[in-house]
N, C-alpha and C positions, 0 to 999 in steps of 0.2 A: 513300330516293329521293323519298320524296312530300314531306318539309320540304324538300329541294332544289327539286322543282319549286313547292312552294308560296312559297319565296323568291323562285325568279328571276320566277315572277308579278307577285310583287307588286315586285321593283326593273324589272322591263318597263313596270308602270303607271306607276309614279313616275316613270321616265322618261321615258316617252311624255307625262305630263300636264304635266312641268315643261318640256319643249320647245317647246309652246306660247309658253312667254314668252321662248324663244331669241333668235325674230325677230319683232319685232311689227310689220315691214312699215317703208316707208317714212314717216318723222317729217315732219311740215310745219314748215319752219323757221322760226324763232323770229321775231317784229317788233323793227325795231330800234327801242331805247327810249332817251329822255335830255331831260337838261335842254339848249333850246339856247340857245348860247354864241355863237354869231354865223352870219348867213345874207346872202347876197345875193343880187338877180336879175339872170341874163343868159342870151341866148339861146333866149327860151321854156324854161328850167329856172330854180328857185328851188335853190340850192345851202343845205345846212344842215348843222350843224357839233353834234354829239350829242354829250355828256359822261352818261359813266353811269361809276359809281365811280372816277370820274380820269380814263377812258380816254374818248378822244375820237373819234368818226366821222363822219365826212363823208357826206351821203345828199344823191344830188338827185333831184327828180322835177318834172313839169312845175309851170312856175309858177303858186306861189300866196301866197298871204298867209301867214307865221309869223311869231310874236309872241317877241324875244329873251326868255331867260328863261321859257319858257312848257315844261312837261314835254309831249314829242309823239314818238309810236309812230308809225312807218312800216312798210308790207310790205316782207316781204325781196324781194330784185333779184339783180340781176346787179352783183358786185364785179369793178373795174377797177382794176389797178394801175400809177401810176405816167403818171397822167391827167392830160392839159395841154389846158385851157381856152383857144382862141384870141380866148374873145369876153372872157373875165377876164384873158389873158396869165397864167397862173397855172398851175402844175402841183400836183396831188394825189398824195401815193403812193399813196393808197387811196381810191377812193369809191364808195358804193354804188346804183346806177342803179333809183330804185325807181319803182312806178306811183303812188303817193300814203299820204297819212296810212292806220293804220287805222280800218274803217271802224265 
């Protein structure tokens, strides 16, 4: 009886201690990052077009100055899908509505 209760002690601790790392809360999401490939301005937004491993995304945030080919991190935003620019005539399947570079 006593190595029973001195096992389930100790698998209660180890339990208890490794649950800890269950949930470590909510994550801050990641900056979008890339090389860019092409941007324009319209509407008070600068639109920008990120290439990171192939994959390519679209971020806009209020306009400013970005340099083609220049590697540039933005906060994450709010993704819109399937977004049509009346001042570009342009529609995006995907872009991502950010407050600016980080900082």
């Amino acid at each position: 009886m006593k190595r029973f209760s001195m096992t389930a002690a100790v698998f209660l601790a180890v339990f208890l201690l490794n649950g800890q790392h269950l949930y470590a809360g909510p994550q801050e999401p990641a900056p979008i990052s890339g090389k860019v490939v092409e941007t324009m301005d319209s509407g008070g937004y600068t639109y920008v077009c990120l290439e990171e491993h192939g994959k390519k995304t679209w971020v806009a945030v209020p306009q400013m100055k970005v340099v083609k080919g220049k590697r540039m991190s933005f906060e994450p935003g709010n993704e819109m899908i399937n977004f049509e620019s009346k001042t570009l005539k342009r529609k995006f399947d995907r872009i991502i509505f950010s407050s600016g570079p980080v900082k």
